[in-house]
N, CA, C and O atoms as a Tinker XYZ file with bonds, in Angstrom:
   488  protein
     1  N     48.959000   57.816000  -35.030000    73     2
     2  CA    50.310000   58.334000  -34.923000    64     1     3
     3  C     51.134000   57.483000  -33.959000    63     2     4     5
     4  O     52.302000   57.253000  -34.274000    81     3
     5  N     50.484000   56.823000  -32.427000    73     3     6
     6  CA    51.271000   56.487000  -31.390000    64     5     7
     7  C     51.361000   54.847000  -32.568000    63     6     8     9
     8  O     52.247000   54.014000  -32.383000    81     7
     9  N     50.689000   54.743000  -33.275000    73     7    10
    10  CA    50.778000   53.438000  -33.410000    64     9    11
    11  C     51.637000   53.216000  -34.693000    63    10    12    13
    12  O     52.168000   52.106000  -34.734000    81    11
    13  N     51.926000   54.189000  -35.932000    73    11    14
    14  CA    53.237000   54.014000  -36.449000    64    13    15
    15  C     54.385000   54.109000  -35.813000    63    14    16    17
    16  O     55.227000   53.238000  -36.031000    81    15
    17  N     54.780000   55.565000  -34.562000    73    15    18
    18  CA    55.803000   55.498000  -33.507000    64    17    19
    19  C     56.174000   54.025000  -33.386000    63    18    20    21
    20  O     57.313000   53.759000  -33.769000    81    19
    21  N     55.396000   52.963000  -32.905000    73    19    22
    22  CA    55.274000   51.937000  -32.331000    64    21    23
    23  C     55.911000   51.014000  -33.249000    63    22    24    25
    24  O     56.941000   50.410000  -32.950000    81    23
    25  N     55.382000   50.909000  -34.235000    73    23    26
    26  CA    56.089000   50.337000  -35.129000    64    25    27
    27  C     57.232000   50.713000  -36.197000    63    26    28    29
    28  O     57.607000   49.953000  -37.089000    81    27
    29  N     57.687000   51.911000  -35.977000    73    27    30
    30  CA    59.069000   52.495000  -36.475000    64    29    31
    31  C     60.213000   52.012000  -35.020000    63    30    32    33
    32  O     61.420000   52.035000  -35.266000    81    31
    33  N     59.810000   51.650000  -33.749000    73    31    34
    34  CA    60.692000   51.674000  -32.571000    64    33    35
    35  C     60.713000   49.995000  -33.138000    63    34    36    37
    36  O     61.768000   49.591000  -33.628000    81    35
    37  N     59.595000   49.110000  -33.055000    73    35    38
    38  CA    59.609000   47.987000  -32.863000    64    37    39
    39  C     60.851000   47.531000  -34.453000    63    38    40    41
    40  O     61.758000   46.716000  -34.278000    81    39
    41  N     60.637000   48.204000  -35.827000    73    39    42
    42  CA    61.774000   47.899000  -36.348000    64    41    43
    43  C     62.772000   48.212000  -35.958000    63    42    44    45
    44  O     63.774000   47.622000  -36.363000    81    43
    45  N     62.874000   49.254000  -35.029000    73    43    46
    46  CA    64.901000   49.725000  -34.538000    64    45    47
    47  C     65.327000   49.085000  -34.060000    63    46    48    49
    48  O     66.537000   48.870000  -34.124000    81    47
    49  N     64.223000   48.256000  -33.093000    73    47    50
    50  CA    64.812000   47.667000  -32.230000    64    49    51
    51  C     65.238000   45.871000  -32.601000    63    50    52    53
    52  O     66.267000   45.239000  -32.360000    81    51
    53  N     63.924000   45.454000  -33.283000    73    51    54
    54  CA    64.765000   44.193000  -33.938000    64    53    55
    55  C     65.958000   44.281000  -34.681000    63    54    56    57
    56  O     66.765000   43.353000  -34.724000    81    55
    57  N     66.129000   45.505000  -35.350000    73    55    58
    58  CA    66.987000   45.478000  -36.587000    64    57    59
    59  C     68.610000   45.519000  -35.473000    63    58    60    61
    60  O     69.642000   44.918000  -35.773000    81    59
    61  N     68.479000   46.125000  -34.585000    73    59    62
    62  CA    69.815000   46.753000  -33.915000    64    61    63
    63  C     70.212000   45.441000  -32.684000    63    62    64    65
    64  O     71.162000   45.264000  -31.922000    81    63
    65  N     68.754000   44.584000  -33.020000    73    63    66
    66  CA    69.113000   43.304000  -32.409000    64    65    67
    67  C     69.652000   42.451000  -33.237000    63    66    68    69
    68  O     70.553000   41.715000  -32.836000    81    67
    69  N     69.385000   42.419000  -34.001000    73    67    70
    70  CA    69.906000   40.972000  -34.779000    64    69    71
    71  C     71.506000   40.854000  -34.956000    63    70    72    73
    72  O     72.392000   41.608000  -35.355000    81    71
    73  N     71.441000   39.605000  -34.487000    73    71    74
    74  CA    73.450000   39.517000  -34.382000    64    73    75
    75  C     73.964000   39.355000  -36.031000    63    74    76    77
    76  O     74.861000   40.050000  -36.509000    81    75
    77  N     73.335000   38.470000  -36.670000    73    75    78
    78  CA    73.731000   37.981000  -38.223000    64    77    79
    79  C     74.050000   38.973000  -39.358000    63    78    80    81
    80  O     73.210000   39.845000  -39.579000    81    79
    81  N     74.934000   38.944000  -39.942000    73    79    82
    82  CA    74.817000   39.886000  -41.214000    64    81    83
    83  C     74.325000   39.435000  -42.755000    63    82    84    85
    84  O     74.950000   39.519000  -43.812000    81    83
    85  N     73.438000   39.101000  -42.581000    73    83    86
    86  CA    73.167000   38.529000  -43.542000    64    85    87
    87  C     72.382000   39.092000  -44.796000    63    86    88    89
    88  O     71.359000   39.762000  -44.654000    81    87
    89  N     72.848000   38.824000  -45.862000    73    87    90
    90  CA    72.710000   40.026000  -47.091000    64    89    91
    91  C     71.547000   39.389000  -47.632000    63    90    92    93
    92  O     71.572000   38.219000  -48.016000    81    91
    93  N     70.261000   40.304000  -47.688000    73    91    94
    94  CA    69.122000   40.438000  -48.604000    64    93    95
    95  C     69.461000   40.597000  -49.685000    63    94    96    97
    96  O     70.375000   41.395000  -49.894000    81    95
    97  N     68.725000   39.758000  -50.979000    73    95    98
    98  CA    69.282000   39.670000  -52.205000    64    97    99
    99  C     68.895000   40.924000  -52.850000    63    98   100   101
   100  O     69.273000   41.391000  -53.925000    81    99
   101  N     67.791000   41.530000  -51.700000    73    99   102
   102  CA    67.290000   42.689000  -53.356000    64   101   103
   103  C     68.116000   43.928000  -52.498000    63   102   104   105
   104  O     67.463000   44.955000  -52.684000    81   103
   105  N     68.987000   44.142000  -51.862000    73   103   106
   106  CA    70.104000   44.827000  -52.089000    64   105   107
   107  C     71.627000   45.188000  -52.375000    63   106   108   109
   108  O     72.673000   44.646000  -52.017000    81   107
   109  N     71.334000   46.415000  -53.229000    73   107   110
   110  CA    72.808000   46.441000  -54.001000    64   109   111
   111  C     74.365000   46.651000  -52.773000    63   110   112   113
   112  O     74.434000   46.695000  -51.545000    81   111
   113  N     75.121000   46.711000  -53.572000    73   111   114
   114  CA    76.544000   46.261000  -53.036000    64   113   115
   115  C     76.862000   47.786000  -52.052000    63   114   116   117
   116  O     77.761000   47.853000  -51.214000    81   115
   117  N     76.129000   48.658000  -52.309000    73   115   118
   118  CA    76.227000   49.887000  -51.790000    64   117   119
   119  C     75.432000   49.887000  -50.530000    63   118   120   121
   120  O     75.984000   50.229000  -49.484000    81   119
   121  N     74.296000   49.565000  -50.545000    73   119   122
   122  CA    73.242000   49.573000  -49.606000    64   121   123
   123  C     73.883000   48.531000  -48.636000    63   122   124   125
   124  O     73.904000   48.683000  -47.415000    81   123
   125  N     74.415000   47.435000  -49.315000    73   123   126
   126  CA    75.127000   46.369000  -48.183000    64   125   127
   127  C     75.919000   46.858000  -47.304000    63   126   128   129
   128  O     75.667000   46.455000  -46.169000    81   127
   129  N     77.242000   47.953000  -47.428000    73   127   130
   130  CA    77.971000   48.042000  -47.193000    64   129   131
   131  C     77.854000   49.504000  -46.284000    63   130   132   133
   132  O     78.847000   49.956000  -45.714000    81   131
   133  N     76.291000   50.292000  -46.216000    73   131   134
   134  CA    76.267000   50.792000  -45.370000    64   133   135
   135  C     74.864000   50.165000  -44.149000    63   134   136   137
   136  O     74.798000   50.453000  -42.954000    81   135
   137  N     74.060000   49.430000  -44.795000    73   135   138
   138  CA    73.989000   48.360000  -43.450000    64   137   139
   139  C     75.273000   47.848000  -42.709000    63   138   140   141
   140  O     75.378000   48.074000  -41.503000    81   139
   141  N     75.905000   47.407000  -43.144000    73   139   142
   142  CA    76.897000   46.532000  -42.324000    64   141   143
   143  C     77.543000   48.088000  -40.859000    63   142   144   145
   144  O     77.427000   48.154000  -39.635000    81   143
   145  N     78.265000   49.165000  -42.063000    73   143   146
   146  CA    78.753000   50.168000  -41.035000    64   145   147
   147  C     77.733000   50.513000  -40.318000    63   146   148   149
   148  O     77.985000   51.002000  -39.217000    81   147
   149  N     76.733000   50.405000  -40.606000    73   147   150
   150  CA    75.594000   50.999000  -39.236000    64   149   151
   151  C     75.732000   49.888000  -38.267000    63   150   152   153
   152  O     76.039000   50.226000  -37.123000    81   151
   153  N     75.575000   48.713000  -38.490000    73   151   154
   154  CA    75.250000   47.775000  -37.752000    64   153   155
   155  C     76.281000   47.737000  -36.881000    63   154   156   157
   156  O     76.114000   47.788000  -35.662000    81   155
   157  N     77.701000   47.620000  -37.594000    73   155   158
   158  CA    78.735000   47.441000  -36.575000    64   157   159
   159  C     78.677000   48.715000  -35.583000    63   158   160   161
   160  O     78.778000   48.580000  -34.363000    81   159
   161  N     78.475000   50.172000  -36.326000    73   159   162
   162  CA    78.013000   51.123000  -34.880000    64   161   163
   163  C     77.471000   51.066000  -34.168000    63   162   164   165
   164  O     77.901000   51.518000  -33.107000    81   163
   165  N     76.019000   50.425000  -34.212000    73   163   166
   166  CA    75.325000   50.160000  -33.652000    64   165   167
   167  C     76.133000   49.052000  -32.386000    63   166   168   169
   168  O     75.690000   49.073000  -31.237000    81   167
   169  N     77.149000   48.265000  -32.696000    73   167   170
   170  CA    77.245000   47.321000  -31.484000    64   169   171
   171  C     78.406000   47.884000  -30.644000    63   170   172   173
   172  O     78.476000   47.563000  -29.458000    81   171
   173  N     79.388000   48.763000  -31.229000    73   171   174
   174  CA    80.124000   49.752000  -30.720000    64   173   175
   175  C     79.807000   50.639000  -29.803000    63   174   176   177
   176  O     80.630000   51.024000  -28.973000    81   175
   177  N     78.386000   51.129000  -29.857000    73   175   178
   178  CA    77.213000   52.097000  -28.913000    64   177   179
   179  C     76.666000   51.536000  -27.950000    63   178   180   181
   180  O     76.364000   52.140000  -26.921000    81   179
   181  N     76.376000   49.790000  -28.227000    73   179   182
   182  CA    75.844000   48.982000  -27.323000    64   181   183
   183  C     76.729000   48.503000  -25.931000    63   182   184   185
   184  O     76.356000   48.146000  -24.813000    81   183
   185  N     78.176000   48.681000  -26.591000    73   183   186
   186  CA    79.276000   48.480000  -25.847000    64   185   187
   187  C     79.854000   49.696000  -25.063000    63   186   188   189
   188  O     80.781000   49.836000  -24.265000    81   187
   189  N     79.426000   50.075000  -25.320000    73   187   190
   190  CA    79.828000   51.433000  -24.616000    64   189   191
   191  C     78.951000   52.101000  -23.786000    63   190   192   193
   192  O     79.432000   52.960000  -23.047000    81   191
   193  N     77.249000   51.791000  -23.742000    73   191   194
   194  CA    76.438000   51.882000  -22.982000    64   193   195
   195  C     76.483000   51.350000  -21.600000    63   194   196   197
   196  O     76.834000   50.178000  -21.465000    81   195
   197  N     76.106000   52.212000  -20.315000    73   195   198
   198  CA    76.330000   51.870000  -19.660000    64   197   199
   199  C     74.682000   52.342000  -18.484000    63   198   200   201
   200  O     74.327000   53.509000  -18.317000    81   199
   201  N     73.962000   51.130000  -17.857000    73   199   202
   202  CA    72.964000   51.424000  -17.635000    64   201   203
   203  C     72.971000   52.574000  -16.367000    63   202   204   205
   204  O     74.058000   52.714000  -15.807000    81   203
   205  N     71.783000   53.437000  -15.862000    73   203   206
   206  CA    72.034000   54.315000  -14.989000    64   205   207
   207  C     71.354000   53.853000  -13.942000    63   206   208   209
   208  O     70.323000   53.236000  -14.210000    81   207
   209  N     71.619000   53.970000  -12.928000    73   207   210
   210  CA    70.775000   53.306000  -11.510000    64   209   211
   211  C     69.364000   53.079000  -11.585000    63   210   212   213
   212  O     68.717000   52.128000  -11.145000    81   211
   213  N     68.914000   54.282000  -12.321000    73   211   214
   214  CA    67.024000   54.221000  -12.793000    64   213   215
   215  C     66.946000   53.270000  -13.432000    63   214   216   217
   216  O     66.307000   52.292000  -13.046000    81   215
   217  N     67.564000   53.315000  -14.549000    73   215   218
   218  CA    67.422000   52.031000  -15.457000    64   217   219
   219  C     67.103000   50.954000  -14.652000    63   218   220   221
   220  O     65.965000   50.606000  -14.334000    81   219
   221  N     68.164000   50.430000  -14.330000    73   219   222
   222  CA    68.354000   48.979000  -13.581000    64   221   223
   223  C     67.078000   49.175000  -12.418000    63   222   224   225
   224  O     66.334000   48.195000  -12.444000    81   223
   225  N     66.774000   49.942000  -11.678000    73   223   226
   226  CA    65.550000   50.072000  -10.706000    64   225   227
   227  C     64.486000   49.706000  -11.331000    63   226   228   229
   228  O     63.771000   48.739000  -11.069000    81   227
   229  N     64.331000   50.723000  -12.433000    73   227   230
   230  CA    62.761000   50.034000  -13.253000    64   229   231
   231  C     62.671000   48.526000  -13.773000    63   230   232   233
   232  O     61.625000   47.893000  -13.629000    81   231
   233  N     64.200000   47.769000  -14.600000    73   231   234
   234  CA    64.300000   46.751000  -14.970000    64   233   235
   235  C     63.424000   46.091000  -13.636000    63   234   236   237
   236  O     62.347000   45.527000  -13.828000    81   235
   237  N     64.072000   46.245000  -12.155000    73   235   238
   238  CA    64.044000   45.368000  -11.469000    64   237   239
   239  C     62.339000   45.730000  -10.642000    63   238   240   241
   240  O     61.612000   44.856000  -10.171000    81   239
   241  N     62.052000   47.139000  -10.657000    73   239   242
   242  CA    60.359000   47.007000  -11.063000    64   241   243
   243  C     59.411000   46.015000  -11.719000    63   242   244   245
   244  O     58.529000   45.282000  -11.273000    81   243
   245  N     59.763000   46.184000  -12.595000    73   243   246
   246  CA    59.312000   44.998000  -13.831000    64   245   247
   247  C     59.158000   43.594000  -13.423000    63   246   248   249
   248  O     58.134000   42.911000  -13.399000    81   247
   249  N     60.671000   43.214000  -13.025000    73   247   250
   250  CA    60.537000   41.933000  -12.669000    64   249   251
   251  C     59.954000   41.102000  -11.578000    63   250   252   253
   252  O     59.604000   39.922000  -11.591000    81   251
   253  N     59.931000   42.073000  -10.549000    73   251   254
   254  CA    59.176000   42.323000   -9.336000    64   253   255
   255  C     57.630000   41.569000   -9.689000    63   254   256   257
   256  O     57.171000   40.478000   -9.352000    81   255
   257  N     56.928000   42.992000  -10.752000    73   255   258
   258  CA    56.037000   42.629000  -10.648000    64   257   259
   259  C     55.283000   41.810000  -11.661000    63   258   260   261
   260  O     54.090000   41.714000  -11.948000    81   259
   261  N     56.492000   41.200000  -12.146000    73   259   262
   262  CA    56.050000   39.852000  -12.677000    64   261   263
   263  C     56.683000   38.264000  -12.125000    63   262   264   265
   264  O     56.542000   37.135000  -12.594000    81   263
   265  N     57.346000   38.723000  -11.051000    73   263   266
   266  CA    57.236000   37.955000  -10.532000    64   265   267
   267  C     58.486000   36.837000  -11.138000    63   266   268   269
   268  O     58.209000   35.639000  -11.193000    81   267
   269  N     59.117000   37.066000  -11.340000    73   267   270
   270  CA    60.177000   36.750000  -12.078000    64   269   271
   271  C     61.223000   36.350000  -11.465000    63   270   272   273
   272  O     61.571000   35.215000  -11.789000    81   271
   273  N     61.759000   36.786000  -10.813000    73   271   274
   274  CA    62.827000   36.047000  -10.059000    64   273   275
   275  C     63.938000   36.317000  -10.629000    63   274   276   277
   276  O     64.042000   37.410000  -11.185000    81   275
   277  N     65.217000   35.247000  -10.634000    73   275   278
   278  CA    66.021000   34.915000  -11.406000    64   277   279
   279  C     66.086000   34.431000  -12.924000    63   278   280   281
   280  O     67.156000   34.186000  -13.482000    81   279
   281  N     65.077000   34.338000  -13.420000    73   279   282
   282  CA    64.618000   33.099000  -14.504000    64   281   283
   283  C     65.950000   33.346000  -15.383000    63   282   284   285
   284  O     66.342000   34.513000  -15.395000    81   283
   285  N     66.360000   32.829000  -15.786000    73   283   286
   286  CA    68.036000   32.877000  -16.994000    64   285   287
   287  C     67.225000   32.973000  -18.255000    63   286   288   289
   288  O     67.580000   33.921000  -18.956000    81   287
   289  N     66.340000   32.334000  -18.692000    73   287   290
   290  CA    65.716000   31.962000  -19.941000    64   289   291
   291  C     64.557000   33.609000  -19.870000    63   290   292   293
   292  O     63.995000   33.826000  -20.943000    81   291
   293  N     64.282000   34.524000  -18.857000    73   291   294
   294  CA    63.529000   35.434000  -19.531000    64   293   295
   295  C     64.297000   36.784000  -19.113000    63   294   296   297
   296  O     64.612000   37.060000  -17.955000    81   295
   297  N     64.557000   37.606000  -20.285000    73   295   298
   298  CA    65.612000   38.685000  -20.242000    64   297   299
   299  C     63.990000   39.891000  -19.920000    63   298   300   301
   300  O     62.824000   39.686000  -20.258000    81   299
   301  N     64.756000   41.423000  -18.955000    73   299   302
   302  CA    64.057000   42.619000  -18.376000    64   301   303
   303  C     65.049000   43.193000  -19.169000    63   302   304   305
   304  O     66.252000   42.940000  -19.110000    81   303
   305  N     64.352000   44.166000  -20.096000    73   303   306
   306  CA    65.738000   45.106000  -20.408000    64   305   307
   307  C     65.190000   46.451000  -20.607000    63   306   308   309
   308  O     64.271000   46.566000  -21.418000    81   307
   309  N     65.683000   47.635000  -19.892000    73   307   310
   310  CA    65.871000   48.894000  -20.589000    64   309   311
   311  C     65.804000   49.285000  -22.049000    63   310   312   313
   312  O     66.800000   49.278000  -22.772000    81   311
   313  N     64.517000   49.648000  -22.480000    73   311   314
   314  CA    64.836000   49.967000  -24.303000    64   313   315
   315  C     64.942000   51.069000  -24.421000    63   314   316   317
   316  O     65.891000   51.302000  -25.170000    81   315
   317  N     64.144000   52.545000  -23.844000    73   315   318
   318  CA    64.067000   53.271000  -24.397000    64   317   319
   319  C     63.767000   54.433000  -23.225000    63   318   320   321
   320  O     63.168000   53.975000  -22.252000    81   319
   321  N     64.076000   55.817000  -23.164000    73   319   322
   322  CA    63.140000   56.748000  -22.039000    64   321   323
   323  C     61.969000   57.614000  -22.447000    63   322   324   325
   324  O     62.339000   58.359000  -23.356000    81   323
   325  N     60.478000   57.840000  -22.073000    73   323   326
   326  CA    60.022000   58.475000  -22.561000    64   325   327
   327  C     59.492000   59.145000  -21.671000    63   326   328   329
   328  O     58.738000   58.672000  -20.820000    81   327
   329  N     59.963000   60.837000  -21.799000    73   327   330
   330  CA    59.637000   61.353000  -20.456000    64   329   331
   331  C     60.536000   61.089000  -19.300000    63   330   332   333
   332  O     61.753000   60.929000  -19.207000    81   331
   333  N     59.149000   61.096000  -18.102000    73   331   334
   334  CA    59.797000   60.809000  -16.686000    64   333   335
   335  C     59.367000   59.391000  -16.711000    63   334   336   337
   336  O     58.925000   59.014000  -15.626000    81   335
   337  N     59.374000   58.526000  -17.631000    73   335   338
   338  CA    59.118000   56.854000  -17.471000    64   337   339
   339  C     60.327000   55.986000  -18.482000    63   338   340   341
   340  O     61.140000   56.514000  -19.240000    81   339
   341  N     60.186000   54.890000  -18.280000    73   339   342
   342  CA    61.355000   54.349000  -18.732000    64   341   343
   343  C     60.375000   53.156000  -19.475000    63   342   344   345
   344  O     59.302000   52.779000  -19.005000    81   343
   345  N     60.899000   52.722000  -20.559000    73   343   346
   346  CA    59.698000   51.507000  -21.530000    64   345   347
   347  C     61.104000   50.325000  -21.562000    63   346   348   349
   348  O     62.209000   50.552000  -22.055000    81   347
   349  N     60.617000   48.956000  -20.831000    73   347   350
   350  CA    60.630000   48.240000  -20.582000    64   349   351
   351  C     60.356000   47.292000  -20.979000    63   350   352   353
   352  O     59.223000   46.961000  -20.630000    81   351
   353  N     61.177000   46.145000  -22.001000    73   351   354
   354  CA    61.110000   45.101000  -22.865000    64   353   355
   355  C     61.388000   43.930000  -22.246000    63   354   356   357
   356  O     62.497000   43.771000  -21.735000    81   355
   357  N     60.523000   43.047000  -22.206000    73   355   358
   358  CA    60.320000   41.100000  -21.295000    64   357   359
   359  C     60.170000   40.747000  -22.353000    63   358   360   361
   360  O     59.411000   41.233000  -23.192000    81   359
   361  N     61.055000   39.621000  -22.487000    73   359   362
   362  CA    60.570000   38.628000  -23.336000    64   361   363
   363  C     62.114000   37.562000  -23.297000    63   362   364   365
   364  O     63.322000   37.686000  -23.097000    81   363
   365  N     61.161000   36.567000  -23.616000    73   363   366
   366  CA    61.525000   35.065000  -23.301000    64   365   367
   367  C     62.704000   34.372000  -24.449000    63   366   368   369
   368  O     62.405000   34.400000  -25.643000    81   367
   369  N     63.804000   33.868000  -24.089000    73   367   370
   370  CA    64.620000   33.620000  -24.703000    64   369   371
   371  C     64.524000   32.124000  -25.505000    63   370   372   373
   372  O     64.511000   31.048000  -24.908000    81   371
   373  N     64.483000   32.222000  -26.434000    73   371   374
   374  CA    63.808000   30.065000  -26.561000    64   373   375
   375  C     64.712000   29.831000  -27.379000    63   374   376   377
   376  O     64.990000   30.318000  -28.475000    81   375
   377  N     65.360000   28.682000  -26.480000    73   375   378
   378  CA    66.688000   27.454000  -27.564000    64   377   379
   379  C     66.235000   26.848000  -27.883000    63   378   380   381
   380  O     65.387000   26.279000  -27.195000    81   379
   381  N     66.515000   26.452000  -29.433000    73   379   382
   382  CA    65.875000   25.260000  -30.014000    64   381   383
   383  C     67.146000   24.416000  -30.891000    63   382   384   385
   384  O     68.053000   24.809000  -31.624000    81   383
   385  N     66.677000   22.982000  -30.379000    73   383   386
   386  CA    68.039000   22.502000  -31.494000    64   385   387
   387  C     68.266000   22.703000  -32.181000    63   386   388   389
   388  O     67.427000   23.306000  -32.849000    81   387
   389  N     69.748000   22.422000  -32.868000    73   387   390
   390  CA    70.105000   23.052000  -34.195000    64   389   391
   391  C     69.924000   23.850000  -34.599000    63   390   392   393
   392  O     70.331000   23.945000  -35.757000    81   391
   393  N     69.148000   25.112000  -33.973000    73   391   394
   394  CA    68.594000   26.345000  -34.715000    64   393   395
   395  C     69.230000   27.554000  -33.758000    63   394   396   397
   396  O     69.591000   27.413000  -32.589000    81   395
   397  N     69.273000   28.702000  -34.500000    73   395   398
   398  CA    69.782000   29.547000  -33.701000    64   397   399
   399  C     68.528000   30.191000  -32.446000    63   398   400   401
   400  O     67.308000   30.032000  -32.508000    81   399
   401  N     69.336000   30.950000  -31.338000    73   399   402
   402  CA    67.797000   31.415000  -30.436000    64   401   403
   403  C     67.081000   32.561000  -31.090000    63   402   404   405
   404  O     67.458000   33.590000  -31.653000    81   403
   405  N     65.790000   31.964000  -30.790000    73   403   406
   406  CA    64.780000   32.886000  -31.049000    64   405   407
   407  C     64.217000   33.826000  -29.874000    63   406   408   409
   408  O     65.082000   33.834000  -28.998000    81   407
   409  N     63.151000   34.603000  -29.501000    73   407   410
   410  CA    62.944000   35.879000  -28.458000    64   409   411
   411  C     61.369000   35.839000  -29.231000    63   410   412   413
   412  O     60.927000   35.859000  -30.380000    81   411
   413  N     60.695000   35.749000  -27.428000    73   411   414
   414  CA    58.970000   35.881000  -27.919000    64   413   415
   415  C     58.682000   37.078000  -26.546000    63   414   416   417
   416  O     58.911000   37.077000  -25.336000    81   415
   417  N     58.163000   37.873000  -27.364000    73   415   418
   418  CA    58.420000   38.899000  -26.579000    64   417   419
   419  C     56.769000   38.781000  -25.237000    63   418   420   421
   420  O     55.587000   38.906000  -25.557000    81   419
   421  N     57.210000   38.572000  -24.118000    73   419   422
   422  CA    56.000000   38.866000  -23.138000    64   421   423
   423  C     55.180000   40.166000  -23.047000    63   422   424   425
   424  O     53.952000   40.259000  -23.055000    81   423
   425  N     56.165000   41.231000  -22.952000    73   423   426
   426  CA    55.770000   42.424000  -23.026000    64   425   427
   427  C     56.108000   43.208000  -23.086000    63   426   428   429
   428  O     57.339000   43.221000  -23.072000    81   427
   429  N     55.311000   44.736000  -23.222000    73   427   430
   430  CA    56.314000   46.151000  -22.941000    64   429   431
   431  C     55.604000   46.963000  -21.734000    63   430   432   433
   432  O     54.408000   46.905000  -21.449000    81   431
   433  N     56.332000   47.527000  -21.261000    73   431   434
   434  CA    56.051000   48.202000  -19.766000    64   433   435
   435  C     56.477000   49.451000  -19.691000    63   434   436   437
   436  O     57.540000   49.586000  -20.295000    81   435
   437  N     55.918000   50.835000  -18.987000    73   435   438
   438  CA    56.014000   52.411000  -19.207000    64   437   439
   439  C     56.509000   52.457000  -17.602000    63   438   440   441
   440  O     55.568000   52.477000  -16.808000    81   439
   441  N     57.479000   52.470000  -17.178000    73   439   442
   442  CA    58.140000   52.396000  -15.503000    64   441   443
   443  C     58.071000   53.876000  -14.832000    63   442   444   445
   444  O     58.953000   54.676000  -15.144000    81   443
   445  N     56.983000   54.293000  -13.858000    73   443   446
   446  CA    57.735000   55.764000  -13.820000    64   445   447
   447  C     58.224000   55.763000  -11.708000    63   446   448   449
   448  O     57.423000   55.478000  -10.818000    81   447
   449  N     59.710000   56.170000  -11.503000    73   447   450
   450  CA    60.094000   56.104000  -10.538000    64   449   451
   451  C     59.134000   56.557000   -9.404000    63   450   452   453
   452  O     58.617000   55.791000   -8.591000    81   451
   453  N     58.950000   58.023000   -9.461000    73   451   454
   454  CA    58.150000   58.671000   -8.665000    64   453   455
   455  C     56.998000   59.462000   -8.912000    63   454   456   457
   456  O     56.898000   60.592000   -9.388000    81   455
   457  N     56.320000   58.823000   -8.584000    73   455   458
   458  CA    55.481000   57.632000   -7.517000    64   457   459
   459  C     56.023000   56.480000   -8.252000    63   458   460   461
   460  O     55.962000   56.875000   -9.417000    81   459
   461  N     56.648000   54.974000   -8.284000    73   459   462
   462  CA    56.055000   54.200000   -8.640000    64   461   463
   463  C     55.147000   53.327000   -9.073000    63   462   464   465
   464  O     54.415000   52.674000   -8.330000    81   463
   465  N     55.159000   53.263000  -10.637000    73   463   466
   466  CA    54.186000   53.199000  -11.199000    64   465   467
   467  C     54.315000   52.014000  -12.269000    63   466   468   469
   468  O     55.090000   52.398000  -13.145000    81   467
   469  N     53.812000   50.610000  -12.553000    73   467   470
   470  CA    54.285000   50.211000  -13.716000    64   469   471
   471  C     53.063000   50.132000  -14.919000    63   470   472   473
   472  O     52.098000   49.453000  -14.568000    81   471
   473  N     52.984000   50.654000  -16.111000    73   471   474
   474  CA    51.744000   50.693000  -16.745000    64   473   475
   475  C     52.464000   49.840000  -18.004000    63   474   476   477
   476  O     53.553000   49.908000  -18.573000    81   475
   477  N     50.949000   48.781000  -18.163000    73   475   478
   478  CA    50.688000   47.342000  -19.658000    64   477   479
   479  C     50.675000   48.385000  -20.943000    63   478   480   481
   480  O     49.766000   49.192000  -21.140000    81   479
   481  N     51.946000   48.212000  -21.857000    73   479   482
   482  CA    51.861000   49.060000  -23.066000    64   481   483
   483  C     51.235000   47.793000  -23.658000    63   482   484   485
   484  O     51.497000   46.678000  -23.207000    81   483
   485  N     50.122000   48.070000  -25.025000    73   483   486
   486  CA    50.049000   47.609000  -26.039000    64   485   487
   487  C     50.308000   47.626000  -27.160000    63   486   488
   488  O     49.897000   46.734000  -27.902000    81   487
């Protein structure tokens, strides 16, 4: 069960990532056109999100204890809350010529404030 969860989040979350609109041939003109309105909601919601002090604490948990620093090239981000813990997405930003950027994900992380706690999701 935790492991379809896992992989119903891991499609939301690529899908609500991807910047491109780009139309799959094996769907019809209908199905196109309510991907697209989701998608654009989807970045309307993203814009309007605004992180909460926990958030940003656990992000900076995370980075802490990986040791991370500043790095520009590896993004900490807030994905999701579960419970009294916060799940925590690392992963590495990679430019490649001529090609658009790609994202290799380091890891996912379960943050819980009190006590501080950071636990290795698989």
């Amino acid at each position: 069960m935790k492991k379809m969860l896992w992989i119903i989040l891991a499609f939301v979350f690529i899908a609500g990532c991807e910047e491109n609109n780009v139309e799959a041939p094996s769907t019809t003109k209908e199905e196109n056109q309510t991907l697209k309105l989701i998608s654009n909601k989807n970045k309307q919601n993203k814009d309007k999100f605004q992180k909460s002090p926990e958030m940003n604490k656990a992000e900076n948990l995370v980075r802490q204890y990986l040791e991370l620093g500043d790095s520009p090239n590896t993004a900490v981000e807030f994905d999701h809350k579960v419970g009294d813990g916060y799940v925590i997405h690392v992963y590495d930003v990679v430019k490649q010529v001529n090609q658009k950027e790609k994202s290799k994900t380091r890891g996912w992380f379960l943050v819980t404030l009190e006590p501080e706690n950071i636990k290795v999701l698989k």
